[in-house]
mmJSON file of the N, C-alpha and C atoms, coordinates in Angstrom:
{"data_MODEL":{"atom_site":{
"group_PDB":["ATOM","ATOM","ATOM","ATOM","ATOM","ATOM","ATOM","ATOM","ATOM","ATOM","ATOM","ATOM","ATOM","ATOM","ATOM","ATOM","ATOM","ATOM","ATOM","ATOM","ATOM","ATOM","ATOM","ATOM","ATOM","ATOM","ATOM","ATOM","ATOM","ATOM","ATOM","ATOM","ATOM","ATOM","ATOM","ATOM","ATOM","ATOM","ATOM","ATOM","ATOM","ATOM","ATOM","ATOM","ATOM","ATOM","ATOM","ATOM","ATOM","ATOM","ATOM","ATOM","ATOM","ATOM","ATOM","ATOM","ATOM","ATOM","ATOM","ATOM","ATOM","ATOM","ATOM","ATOM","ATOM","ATOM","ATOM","ATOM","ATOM","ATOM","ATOM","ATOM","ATOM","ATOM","ATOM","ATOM","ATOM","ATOM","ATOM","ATOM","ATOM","ATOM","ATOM","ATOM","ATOM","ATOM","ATOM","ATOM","ATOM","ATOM","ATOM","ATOM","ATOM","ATOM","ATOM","ATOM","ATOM","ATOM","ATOM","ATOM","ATOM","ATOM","ATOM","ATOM","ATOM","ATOM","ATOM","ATOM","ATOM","ATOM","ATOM","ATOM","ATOM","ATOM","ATOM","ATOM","ATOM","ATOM","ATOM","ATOM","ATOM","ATOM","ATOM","ATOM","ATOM","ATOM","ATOM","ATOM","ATOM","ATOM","ATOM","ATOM","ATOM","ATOM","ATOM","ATOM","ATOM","ATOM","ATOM","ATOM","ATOM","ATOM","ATOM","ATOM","ATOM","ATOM","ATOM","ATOM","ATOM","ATOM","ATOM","ATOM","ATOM","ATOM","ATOM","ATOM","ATOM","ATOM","ATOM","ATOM","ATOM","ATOM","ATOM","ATOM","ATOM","ATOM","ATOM","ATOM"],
"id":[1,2,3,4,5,6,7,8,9,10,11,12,13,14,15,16,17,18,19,20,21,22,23,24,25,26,27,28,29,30,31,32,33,34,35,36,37,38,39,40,41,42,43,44,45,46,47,48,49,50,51,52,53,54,55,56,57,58,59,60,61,62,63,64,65,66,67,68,69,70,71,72,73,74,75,76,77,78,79,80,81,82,83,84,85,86,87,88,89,90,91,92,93,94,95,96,97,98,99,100,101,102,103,104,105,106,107,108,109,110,111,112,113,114,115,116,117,118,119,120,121,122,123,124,125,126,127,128,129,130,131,132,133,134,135,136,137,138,139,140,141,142,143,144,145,146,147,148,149,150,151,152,153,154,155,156,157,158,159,160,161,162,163,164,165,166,167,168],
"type_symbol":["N","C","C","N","C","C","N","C","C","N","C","C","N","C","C","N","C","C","N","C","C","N","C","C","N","C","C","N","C","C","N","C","C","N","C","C","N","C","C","N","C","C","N","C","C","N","C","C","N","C","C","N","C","C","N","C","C","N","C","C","N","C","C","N","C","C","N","C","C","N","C","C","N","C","C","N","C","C","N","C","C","N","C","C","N","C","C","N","C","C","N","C","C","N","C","C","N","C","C","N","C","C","N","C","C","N","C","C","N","C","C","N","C","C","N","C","C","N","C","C","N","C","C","N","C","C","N","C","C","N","C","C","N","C","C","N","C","C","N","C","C","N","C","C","N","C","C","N","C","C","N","C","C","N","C","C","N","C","C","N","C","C","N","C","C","N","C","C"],
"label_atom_id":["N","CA","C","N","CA","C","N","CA","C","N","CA","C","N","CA","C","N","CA","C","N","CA","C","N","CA","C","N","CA","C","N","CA","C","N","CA","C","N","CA","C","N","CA","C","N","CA","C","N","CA","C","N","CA","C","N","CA","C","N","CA","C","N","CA","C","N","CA","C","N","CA","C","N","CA","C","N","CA","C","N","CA","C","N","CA","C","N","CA","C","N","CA","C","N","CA","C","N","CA","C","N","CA","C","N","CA","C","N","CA","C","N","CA","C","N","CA","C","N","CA","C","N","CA","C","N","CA","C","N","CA","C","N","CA","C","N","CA","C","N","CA","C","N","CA","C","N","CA","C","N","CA","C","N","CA","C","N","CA","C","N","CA","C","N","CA","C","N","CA","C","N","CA","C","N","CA","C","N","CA","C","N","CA","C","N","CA","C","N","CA","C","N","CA","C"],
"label_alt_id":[null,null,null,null,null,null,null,null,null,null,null,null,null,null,null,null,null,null,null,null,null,null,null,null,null,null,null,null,null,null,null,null,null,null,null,null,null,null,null,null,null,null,null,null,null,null,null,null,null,null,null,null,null,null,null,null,null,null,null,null,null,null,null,null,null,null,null,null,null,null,null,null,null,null,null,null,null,null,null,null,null,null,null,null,null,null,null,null,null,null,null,null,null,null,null,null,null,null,null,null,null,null,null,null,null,null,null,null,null,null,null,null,null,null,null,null,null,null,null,null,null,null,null,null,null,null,null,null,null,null,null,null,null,null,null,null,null,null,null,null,null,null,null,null,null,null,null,null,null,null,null,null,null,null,null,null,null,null,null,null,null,null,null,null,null,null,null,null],
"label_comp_id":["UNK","UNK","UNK","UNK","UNK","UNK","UNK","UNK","UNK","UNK","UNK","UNK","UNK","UNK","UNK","UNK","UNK","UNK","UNK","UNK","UNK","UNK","UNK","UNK","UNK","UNK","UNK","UNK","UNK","UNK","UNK","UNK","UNK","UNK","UNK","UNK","UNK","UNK","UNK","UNK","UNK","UNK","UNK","UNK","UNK","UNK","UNK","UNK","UNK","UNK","UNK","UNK","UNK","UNK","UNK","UNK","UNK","UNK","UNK","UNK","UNK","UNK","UNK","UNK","UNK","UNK","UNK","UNK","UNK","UNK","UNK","UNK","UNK","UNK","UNK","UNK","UNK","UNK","UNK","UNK","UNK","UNK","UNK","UNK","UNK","UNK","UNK","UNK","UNK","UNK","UNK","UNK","UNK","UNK","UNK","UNK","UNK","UNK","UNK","UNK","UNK","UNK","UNK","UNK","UNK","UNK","UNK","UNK","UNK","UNK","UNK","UNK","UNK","UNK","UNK","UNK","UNK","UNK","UNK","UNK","UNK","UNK","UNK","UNK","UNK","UNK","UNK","UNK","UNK","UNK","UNK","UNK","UNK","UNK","UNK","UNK","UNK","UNK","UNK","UNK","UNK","UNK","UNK","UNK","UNK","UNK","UNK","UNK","UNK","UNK","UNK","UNK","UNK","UNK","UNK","UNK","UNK","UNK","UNK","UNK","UNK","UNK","UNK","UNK","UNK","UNK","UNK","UNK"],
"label_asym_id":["A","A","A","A","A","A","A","A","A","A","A","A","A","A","A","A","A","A","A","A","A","A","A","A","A","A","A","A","A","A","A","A","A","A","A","A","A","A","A","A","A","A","A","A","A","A","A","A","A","A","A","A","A","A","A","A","A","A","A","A","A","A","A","A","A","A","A","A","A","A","A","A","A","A","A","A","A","A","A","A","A","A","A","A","A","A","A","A","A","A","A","A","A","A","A","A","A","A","A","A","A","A","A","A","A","A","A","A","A","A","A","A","A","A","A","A","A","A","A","A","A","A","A","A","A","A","A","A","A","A","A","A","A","A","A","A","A","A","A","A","A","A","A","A","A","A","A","A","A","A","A","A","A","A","A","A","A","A","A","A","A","A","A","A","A","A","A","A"],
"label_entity_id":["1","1","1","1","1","1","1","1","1","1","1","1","1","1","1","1","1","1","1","1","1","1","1","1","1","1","1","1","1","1","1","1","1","1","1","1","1","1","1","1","1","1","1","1","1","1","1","1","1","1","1","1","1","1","1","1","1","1","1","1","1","1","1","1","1","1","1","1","1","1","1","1","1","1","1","1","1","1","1","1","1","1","1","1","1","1","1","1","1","1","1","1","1","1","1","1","1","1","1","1","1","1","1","1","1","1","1","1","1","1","1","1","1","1","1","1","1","1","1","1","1","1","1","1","1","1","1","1","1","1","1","1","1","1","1","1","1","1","1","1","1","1","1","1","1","1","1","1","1","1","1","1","1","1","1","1","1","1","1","1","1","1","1","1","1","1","1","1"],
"label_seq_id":[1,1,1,2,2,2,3,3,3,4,4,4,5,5,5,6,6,6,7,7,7,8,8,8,9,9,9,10,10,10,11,11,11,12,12,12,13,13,13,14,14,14,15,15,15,16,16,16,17,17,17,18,18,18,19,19,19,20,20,20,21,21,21,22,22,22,23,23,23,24,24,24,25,25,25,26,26,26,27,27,27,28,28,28,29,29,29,30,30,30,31,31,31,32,32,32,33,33,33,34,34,34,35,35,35,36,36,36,37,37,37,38,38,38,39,39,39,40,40,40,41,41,41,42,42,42,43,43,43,44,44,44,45,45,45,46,46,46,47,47,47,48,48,48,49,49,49,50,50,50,51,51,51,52,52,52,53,53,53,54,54,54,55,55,55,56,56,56],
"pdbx_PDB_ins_code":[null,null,null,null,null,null,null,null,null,null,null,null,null,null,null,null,null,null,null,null,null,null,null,null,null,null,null,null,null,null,null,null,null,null,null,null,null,null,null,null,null,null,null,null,null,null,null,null,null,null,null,null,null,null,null,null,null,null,null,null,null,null,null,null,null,null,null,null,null,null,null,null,null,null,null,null,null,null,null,null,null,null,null,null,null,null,null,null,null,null,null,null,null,null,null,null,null,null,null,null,null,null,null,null,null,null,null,null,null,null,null,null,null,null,null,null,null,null,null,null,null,null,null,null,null,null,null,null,null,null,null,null,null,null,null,null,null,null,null,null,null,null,null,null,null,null,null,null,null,null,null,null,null,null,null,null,null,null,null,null,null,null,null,null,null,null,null,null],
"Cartn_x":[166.431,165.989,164.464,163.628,161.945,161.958,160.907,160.082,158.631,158.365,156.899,156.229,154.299,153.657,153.551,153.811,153.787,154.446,155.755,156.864,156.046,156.061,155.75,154.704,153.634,152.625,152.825,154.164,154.293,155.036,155.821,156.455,155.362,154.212,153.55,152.536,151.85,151.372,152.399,153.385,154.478,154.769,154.739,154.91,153.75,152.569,151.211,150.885,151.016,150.964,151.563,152.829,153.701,153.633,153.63,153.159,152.439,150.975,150.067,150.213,150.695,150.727,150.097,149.053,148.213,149.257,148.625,148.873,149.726,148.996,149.2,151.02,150.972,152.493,153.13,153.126,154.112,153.981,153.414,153.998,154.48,154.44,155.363,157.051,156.913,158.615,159.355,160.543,161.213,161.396,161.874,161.996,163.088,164.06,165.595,164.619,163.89,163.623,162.58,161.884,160.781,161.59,162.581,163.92,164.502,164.682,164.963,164.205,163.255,161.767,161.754,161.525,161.973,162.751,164.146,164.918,165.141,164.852,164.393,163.312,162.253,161.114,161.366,162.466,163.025,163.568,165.211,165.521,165.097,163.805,163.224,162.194,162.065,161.308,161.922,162.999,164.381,164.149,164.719,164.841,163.443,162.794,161.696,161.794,161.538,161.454,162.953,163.747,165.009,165.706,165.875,166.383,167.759,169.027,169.71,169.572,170.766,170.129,170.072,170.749,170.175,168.846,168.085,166.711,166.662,167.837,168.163,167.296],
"Cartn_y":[91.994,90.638,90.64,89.997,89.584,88.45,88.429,87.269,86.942,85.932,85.507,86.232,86.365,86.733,85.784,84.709,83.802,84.004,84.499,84.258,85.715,86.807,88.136,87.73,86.982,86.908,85.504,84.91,84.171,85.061,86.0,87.255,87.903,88.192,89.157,88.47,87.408,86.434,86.359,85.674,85.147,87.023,88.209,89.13,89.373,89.65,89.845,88.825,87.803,86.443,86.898,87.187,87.504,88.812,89.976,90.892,91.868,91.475,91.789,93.395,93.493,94.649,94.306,95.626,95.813,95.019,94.85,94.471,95.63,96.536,97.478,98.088,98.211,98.246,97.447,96.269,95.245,95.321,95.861,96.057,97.019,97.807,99.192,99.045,97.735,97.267,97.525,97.574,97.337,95.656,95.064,93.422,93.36,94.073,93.375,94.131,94.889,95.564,94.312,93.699,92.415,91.301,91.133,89.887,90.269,91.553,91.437,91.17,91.819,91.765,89.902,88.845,87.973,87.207,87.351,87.268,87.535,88.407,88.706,88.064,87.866,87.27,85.797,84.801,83.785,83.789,84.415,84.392,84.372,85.089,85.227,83.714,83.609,81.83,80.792,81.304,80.088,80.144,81.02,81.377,81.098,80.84,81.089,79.739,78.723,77.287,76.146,77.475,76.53,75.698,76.352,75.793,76.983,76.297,76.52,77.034,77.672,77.757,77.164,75.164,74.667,74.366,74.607,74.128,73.17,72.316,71.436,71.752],
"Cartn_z":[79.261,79.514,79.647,78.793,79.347,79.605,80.414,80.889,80.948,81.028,80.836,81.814,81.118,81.864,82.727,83.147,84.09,84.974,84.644,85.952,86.563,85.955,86.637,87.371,87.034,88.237,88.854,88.899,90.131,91.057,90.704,91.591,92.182,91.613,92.326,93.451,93.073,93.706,95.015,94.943,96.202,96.996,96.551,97.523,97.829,96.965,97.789,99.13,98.377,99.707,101.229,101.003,102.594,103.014,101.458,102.593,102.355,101.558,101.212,100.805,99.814,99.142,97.699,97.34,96.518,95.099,93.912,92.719,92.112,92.249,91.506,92.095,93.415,93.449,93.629,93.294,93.151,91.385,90.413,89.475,88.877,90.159,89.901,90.132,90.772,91.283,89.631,89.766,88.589,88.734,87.577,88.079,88.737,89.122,89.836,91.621,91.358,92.847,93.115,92.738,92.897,93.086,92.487,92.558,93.869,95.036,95.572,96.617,96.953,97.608,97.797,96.562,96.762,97.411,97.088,97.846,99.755,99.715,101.196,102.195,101.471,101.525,101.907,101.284,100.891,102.198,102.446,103.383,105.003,104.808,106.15,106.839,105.094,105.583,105.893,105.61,105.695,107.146,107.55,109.175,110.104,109.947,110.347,110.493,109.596,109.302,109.737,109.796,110.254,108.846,108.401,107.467,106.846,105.938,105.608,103.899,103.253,101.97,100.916,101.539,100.202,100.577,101.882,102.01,102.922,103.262,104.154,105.567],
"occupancy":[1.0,1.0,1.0,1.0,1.0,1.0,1.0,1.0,1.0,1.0,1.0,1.0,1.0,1.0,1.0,1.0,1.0,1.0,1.0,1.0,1.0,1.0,1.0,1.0,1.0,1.0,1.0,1.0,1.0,1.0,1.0,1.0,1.0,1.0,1.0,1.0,1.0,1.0,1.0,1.0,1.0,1.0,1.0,1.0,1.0,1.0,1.0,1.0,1.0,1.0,1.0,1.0,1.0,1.0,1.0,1.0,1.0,1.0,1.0,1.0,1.0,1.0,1.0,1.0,1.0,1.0,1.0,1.0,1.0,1.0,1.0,1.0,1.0,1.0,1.0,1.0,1.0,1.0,1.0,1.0,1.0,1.0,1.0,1.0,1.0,1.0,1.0,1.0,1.0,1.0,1.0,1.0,1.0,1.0,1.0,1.0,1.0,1.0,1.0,1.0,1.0,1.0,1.0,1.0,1.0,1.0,1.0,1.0,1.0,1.0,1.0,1.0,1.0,1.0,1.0,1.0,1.0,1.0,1.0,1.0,1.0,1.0,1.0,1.0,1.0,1.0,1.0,1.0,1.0,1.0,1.0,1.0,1.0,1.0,1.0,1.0,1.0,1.0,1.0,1.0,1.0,1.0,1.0,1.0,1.0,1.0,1.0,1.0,1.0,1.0,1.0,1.0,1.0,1.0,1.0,1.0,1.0,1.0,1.0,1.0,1.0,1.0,1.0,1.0,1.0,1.0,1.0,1.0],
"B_iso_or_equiv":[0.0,0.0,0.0,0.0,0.0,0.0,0.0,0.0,0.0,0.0,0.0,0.0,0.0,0.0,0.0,0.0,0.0,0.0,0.0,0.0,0.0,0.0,0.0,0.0,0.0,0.0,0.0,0.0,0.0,0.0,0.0,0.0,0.0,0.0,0.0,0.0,0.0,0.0,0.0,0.0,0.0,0.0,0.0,0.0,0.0,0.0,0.0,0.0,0.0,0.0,0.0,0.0,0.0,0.0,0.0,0.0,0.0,0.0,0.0,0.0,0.0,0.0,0.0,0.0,0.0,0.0,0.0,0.0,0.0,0.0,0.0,0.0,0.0,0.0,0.0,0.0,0.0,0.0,0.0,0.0,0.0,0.0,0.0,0.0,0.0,0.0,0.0,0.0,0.0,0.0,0.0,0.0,0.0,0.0,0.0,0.0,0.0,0.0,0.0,0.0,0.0,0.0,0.0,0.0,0.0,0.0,0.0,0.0,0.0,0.0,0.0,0.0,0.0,0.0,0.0,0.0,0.0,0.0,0.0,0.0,0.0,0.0,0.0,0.0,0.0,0.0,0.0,0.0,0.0,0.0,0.0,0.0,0.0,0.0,0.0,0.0,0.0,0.0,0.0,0.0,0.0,0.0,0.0,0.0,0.0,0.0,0.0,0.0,0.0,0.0,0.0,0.0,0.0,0.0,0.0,0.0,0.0,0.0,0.0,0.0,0.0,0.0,0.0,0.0,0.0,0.0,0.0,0.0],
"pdbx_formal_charge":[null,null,null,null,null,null,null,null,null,null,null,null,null,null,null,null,null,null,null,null,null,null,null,null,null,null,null,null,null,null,null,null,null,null,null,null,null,null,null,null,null,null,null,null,null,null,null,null,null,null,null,null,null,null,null,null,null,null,null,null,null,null,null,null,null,null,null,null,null,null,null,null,null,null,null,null,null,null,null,null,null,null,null,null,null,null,null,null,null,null,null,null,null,null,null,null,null,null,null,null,null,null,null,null,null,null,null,null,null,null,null,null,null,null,null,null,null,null,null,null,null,null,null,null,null,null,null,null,null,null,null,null,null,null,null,null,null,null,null,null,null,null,null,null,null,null,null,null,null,null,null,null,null,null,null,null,null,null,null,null,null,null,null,null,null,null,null,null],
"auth_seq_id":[1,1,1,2,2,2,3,3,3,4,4,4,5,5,5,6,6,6,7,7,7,8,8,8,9,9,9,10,10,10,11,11,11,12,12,12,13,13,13,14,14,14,15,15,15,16,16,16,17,17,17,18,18,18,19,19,19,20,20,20,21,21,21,22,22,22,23,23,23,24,24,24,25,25,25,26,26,26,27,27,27,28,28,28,29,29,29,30,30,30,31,31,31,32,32,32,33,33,33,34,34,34,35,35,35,36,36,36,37,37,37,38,38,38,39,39,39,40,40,40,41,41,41,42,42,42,43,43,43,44,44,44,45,45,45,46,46,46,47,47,47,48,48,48,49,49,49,50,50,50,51,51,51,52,52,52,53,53,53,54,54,54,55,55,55,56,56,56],
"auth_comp_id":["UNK","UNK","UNK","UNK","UNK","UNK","UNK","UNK","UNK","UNK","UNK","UNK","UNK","UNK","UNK","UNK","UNK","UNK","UNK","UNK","UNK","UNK","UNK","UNK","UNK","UNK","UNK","UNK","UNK","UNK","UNK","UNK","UNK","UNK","UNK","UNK","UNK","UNK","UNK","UNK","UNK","UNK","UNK","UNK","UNK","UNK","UNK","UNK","UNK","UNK","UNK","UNK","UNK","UNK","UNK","UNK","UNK","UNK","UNK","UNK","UNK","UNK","UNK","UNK","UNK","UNK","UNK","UNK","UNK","UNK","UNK","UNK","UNK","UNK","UNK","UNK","UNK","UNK","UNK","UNK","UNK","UNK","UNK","UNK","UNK","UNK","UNK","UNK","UNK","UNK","UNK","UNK","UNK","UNK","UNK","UNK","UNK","UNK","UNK","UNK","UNK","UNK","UNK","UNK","UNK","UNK","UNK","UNK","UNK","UNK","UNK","UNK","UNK","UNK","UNK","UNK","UNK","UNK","UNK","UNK","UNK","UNK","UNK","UNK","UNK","UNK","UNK","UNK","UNK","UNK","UNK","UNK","UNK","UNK","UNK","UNK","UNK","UNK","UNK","UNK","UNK","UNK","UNK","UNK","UNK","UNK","UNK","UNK","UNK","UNK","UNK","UNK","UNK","UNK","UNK","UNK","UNK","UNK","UNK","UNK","UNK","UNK","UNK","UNK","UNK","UNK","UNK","UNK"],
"auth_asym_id":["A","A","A","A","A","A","A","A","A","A","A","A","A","A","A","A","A","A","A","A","A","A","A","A","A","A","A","A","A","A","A","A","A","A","A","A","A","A","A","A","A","A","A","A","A","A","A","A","A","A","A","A","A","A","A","A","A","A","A","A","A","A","A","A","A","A","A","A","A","A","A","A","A","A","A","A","A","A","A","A","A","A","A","A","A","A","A","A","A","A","A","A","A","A","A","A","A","A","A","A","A","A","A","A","A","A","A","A","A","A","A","A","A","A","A","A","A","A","A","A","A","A","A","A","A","A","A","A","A","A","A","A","A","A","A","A","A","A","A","A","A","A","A","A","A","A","A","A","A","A","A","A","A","A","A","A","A","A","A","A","A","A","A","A","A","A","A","A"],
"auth_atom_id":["N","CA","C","N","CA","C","N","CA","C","N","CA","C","N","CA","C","N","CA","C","N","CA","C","N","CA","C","N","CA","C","N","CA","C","N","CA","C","N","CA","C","N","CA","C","N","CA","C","N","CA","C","N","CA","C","N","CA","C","N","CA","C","N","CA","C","N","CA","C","N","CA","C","N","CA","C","N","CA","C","N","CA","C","N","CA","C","N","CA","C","N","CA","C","N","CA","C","N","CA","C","N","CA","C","N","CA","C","N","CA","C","N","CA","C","N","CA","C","N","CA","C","N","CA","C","N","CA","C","N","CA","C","N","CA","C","N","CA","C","N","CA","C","N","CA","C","N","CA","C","N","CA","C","N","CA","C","N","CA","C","N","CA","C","N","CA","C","N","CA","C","N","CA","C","N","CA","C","N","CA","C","N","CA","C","N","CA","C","N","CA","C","N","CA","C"],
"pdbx_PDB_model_num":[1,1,1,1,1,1,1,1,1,1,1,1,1,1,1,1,1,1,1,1,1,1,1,1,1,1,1,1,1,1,1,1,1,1,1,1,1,1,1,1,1,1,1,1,1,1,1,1,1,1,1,1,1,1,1,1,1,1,1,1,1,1,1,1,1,1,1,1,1,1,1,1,1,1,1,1,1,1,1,1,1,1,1,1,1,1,1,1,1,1,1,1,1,1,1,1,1,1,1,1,1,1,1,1,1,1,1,1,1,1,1,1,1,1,1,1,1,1,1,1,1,1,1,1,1,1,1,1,1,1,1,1,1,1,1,1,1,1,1,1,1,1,1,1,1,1,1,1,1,1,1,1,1,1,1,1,1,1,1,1,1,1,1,1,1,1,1,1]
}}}
């Protein structure tokens, strides 16, 4: 599966953002290991903000 150079640096952008890790290894992630990093990342803002996972 590829994807745009866009989406990859909205992935890397959104993990540098929360938890400031260099460029360079956030493109060492494989993409399902960055999809999860995501994911996690996601979940924790949920919680944080009070919110459920349609966002509610």
């Amino acid at each position: 599966m590829t994807y745009t150079a866009e989406r990859l640096w909205e992935e890397a952008v959104y993990v540098a953002y929360y938890l400031h890790w260099p460029l360079d290894a956030i493109l060492e992630l494989e993409h399902p290991a960055r999809v999860q990093v995501i994911k996690e990342l996601n979940g924790i803002h949920r919680k944080i903000n009070g919110t459920d996972e349609e966002g509610r």
